[in-house]
Chimera marker file (.cmm) of the C-alpha trace (Angstrom):
<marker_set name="trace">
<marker id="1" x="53.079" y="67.879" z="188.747" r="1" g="1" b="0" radius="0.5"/>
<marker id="2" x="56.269" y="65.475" z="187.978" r="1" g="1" b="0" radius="0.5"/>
<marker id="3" x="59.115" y="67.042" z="186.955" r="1" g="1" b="0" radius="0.5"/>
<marker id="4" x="59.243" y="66.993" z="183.206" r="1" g="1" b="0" radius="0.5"/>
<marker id="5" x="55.189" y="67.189" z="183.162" r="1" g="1" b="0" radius="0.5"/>
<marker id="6" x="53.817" y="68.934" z="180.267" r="1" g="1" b="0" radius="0.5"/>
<marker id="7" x="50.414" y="69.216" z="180.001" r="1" g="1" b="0" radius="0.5"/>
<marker id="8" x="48.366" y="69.943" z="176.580" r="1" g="1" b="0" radius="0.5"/>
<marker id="9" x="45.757" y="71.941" z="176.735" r="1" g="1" b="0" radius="0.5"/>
<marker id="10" x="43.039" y="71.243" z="173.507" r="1" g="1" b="0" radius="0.5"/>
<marker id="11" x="41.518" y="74.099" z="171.193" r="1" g="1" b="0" radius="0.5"/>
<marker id="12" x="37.849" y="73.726" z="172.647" r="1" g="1" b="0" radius="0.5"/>
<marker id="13" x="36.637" y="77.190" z="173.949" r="1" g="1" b="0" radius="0.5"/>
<marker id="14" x="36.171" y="76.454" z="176.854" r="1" g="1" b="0" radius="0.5"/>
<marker id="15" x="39.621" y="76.273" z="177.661" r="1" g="1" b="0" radius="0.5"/>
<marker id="16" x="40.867" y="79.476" z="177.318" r="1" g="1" b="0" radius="0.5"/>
<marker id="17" x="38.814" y="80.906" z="179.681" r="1" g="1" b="0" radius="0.5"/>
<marker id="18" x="40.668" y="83.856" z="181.785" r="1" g="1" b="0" radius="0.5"/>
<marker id="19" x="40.380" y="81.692" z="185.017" r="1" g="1" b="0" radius="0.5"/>
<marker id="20" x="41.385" y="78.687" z="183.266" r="1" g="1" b="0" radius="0.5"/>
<marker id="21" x="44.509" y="79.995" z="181.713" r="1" g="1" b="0" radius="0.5"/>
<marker id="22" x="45.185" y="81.897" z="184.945" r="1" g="1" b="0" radius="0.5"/>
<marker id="23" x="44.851" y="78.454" z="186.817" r="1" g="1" b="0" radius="0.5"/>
<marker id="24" x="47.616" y="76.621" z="184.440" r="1" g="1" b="0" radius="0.5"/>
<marker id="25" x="49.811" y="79.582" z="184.570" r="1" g="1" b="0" radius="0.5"/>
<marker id="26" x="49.798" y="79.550" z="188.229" r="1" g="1" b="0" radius="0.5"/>
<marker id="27" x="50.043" y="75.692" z="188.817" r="1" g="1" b="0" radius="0.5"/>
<marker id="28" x="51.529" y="74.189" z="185.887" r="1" g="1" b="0" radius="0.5"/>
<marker id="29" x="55.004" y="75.064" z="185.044" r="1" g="1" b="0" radius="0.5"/>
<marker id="30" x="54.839" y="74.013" z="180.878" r="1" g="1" b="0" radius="0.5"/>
<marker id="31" x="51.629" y="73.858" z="179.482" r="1" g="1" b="0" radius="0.5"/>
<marker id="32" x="50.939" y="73.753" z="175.585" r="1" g="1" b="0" radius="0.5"/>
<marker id="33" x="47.882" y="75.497" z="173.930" r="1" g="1" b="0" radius="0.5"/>
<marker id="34" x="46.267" y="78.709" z="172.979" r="1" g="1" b="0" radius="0.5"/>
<marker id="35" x="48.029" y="81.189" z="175.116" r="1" g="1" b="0" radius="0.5"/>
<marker id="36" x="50.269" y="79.236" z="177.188" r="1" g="1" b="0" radius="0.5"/>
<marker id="37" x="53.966" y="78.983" z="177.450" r="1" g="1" b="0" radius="0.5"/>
<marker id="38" x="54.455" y="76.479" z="174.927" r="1" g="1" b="0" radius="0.5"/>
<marker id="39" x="53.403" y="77.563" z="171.292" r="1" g="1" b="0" radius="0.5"/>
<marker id="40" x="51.646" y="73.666" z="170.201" r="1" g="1" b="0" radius="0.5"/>
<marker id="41" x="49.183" y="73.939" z="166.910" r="1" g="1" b="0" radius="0.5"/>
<marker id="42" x="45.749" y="73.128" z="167.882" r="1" g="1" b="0" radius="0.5"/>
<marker id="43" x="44.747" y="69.276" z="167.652" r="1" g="1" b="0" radius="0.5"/>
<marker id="44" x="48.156" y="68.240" z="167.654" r="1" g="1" b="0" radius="0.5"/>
<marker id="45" x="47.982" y="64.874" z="166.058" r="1" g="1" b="0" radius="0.5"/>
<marker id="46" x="50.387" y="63.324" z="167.629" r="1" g="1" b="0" radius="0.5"/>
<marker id="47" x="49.206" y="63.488" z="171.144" r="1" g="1" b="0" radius="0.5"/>
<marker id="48" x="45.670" y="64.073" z="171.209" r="1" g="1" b="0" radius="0.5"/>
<marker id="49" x="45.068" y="60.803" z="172.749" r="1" g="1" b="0" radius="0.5"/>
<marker id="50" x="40.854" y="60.650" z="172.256" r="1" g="1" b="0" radius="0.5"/>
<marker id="51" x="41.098" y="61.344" z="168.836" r="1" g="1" b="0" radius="0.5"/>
<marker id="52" x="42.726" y="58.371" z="167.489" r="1" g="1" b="0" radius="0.5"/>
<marker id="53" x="39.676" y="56.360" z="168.108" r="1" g="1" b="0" radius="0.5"/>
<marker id="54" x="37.264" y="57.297" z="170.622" r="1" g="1" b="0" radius="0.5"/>
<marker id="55" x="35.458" y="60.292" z="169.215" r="1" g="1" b="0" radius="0.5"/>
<marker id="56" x="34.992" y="58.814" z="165.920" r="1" g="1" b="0" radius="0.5"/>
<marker id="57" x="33.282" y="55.791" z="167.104" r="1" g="1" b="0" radius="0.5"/>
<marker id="58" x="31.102" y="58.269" z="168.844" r="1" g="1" b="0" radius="0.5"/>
<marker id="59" x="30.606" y="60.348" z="165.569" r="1" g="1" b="0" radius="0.5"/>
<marker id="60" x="29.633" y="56.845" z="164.243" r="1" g="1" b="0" radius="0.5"/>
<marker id="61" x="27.466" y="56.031" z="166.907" r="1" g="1" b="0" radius="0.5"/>
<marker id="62" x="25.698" y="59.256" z="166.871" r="1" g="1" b="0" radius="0.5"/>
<marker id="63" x="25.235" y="60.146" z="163.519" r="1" g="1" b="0" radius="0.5"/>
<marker id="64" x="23.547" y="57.609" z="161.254" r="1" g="1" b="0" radius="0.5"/>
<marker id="65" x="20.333" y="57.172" z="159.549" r="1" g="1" b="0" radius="0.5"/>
<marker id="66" x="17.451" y="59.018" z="160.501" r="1" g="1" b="0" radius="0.5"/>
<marker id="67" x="19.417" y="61.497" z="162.137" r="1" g="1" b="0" radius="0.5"/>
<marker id="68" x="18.558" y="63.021" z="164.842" r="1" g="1" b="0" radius="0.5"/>
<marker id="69" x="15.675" y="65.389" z="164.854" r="1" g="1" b="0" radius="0.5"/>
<marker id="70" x="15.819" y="66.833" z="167.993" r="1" g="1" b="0" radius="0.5"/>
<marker id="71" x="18.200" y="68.023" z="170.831" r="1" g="1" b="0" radius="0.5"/>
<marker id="72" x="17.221" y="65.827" z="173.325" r="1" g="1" b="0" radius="0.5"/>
<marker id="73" x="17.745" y="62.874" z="170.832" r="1" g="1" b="0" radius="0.5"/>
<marker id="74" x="20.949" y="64.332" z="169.784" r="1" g="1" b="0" radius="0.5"/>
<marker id="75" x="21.995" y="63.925" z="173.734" r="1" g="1" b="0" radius="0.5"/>
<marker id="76" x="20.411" y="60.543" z="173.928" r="1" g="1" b="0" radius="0.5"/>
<marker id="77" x="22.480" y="59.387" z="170.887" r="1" g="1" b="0" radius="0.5"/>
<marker id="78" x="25.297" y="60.705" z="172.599" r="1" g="1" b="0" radius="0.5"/>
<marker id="79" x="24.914" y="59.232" z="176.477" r="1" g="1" b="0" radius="0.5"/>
<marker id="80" x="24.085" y="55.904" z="174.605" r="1" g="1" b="0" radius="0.5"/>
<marker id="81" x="27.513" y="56.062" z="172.512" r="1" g="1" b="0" radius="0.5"/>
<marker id="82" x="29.429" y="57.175" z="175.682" r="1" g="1" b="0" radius="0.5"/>
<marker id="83" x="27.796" y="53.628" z="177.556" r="1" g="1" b="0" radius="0.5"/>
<marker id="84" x="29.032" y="51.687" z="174.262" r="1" g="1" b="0" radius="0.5"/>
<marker id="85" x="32.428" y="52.713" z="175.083" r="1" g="1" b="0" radius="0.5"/>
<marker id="86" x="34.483" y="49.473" z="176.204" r="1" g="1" b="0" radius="0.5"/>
<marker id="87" x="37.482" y="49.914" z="179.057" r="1" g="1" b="0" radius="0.5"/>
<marker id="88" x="39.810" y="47.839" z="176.146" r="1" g="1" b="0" radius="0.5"/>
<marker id="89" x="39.290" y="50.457" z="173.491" r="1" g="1" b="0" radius="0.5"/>
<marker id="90" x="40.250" y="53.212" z="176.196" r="1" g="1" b="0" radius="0.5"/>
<marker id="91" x="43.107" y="50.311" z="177.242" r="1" g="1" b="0" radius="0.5"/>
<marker id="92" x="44.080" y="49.975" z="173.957" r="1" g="1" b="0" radius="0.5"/>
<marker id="93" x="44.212" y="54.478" z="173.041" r="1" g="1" b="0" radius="0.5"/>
<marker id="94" x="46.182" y="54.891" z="176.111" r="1" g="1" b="0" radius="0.5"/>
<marker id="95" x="48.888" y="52.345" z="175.103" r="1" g="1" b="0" radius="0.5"/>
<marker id="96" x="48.822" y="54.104" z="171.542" r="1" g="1" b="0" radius="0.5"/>
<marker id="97" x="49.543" y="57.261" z="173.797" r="1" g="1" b="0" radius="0.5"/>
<marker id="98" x="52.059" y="55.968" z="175.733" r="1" g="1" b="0" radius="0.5"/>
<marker id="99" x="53.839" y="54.453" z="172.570" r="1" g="1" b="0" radius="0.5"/>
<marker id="100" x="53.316" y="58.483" z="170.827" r="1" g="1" b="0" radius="0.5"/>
<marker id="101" x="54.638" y="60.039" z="174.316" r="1" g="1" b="0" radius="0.5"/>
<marker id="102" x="57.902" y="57.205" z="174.030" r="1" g="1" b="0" radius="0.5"/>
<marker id="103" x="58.529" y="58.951" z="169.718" r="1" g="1" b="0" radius="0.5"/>
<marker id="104" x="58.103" y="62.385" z="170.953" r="1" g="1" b="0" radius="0.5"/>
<marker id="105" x="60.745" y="61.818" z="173.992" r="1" g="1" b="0" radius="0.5"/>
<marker id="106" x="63.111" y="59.967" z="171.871" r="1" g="1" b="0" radius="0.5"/>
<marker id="107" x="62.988" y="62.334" z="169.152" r="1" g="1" b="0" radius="0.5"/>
<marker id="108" x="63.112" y="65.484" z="171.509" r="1" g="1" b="0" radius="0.5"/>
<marker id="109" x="59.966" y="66.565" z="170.466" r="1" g="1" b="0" radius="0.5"/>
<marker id="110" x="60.766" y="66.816" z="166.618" r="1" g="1" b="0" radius="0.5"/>
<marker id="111" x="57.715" y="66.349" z="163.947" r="1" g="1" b="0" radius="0.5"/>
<marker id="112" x="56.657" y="63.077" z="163.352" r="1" g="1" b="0" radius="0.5"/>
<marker id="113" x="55.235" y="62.757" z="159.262" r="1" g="1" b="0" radius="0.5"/>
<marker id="114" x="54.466" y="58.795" z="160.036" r="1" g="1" b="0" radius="0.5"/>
<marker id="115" x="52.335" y="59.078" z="162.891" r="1" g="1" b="0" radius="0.5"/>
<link id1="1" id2="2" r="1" g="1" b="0" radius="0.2"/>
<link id1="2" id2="3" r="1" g="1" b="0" radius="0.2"/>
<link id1="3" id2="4" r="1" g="1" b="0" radius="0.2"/>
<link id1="4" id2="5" r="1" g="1" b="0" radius="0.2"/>
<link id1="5" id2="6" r="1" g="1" b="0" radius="0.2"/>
<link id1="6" id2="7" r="1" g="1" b="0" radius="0.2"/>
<link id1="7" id2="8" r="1" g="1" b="0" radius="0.2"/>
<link id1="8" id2="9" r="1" g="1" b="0" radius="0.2"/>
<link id1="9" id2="10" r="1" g="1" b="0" radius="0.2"/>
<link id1="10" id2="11" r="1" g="1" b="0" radius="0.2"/>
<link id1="11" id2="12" r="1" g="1" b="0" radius="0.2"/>
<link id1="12" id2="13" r="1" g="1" b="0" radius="0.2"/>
<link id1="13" id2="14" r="1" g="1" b="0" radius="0.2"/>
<link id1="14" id2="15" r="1" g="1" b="0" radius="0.2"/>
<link id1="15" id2="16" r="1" g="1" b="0" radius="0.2"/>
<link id1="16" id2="17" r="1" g="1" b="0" radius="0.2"/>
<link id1="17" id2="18" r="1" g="1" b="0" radius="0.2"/>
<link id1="18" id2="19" r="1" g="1" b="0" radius="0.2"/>
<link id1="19" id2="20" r="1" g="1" b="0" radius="0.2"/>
<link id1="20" id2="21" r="1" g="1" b="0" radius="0.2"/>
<link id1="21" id2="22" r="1" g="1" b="0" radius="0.2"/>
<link id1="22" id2="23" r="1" g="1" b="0" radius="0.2"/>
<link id1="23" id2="24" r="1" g="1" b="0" radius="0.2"/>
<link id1="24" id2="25" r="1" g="1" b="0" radius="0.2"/>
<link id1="25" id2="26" r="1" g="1" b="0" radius="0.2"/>
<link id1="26" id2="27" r="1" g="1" b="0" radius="0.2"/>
<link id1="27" id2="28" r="1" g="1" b="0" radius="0.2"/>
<link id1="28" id2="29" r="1" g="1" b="0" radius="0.2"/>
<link id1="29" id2="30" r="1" g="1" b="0" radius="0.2"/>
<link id1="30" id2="31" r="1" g="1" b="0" radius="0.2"/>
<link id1="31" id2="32" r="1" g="1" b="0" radius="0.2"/>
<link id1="32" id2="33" r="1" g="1" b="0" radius="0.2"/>
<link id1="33" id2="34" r="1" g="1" b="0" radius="0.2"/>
<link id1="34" id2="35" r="1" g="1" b="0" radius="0.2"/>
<link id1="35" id2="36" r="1" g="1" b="0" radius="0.2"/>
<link id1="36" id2="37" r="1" g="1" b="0" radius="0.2"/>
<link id1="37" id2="38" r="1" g="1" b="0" radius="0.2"/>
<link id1="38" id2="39" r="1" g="1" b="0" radius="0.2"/>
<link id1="39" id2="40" r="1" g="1" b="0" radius="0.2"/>
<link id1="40" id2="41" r="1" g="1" b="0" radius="0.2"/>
<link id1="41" id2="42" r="1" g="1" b="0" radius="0.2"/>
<link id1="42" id2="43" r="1" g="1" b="0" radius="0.2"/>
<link id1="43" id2="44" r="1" g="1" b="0" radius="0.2"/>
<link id1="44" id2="45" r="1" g="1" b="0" radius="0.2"/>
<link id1="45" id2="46" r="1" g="1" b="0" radius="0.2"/>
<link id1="46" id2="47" r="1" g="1" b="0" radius="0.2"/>
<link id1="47" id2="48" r="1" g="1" b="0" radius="0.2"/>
<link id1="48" id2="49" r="1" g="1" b="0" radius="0.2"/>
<link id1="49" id2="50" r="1" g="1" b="0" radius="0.2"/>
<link id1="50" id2="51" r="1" g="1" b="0" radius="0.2"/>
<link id1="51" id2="52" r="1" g="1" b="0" radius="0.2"/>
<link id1="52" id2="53" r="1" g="1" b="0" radius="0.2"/>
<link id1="53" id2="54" r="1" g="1" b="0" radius="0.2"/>
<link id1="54" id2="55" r="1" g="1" b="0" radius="0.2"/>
<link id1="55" id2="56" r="1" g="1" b="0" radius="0.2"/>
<link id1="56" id2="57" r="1" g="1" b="0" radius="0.2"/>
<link id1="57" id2="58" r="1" g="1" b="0" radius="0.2"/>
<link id1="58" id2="59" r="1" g="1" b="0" radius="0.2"/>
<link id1="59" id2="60" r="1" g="1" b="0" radius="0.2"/>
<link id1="60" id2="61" r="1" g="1" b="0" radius="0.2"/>
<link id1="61" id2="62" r="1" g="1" b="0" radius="0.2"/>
<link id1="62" id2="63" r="1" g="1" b="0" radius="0.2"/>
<link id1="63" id2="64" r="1" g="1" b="0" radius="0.2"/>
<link id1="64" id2="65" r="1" g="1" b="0" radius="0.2"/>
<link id1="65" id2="66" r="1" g="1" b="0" radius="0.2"/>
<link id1="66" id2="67" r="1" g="1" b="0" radius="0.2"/>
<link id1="67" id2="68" r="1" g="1" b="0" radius="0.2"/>
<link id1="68" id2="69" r="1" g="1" b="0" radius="0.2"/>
<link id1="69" id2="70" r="1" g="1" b="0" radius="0.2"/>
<link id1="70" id2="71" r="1" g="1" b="0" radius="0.2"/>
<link id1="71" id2="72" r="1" g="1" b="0" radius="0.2"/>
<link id1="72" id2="73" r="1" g="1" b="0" radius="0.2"/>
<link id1="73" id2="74" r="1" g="1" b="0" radius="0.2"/>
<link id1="74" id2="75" r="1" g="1" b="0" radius="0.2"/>
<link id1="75" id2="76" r="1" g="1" b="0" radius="0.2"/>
<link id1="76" id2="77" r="1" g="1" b="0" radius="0.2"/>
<link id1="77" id2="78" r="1" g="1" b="0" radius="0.2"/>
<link id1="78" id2="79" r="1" g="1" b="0" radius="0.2"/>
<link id1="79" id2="80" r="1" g="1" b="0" radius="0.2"/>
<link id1="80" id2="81" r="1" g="1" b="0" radius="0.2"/>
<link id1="81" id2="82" r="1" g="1" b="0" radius="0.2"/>
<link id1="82" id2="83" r="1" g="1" b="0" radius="0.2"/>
<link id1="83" id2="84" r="1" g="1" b="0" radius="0.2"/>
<link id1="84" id2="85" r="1" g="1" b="0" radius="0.2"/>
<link id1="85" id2="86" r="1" g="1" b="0" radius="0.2"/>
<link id1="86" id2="87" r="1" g="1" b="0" radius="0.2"/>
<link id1="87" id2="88" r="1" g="1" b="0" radius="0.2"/>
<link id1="88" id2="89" r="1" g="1" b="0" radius="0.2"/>
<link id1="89" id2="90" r="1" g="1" b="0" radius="0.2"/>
<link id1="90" id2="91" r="1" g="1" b="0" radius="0.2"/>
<link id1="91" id2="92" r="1" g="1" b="0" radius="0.2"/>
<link id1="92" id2="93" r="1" g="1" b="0" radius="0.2"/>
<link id1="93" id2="94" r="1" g="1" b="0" radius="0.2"/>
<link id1="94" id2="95" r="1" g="1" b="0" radius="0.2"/>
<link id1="95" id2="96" r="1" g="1" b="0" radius="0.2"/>
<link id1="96" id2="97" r="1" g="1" b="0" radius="0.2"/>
<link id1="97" id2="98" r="1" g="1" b="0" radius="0.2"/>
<link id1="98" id2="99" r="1" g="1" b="0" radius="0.2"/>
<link id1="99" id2="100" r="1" g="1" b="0" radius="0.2"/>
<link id1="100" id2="101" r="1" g="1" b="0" radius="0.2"/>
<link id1="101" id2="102" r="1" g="1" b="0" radius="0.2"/>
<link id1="102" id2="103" r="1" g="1" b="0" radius="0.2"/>
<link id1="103" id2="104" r="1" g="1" b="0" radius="0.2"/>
<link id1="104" id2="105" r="1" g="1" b="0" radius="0.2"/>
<link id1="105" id2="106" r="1" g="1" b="0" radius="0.2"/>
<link id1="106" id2="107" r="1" g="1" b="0" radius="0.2"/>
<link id1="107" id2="108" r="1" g="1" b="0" radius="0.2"/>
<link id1="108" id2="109" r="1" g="1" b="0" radius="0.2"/>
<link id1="109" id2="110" r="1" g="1" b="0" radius="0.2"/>
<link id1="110" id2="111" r="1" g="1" b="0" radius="0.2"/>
<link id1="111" id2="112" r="1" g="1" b="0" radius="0.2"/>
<link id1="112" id2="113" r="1" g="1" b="0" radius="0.2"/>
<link id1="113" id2="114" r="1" g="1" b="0" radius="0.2"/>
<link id1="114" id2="115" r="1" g="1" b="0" radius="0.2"/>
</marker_set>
């Protein structure tokens, strides 16, 4: 990792797995997230980079009239949302990232209300 590397870890489940949390403890010097070094509140809004657009267009995508009806539907409306997905809007969330990464250095990591 580069020096100065922190890496977030986000509240699904699945993360906190013994052998995952073993894993970051033993390779990554500052993590942030349920159990790590770093107390971080789940979600953090501030650097939660897929979250500012990029699941919501999928919630859009995926849930609208008729719903779905079925699980295999369900994942159908998802793998089509995922294709819809266009390299500017993930250009665009990972300059919004940067920009949120720049705040949080500048500001040493204090809270943010504007963001």
């Amino acid at each position: 990792m580069p020096e100065g590397f922190i890496f977030q870890q986000v509240g699904a489940p699945p993360h906190f797995h013994n052998g995952v949390t073993s894993y970051l403890n033993a390779e990554v010097p500052v993590w942030i997230g349920r159990g790590g070094v770093s107390p971080w509140p789940s979600r953090s809004p501030d650097l939660t980079s897929l979250d500012f657009s990029v699941w919501s267009f999928v919630k859009d995508q995926v849930y609208h009239a008729p719903l779905p009806k079925s699980i295999p539907e369900l994942k159908s409306r998802i793998s089509t949302a995922l294709g819809l997905i266009e390299v500017n809007m993930l250009t665009n969330n990972w300059q919004e990232l940067i920009y949120r990464w720049d705040i949080c250095r500048v500001t040493k990591g204090s809270y943010i209300g504007h963001l």
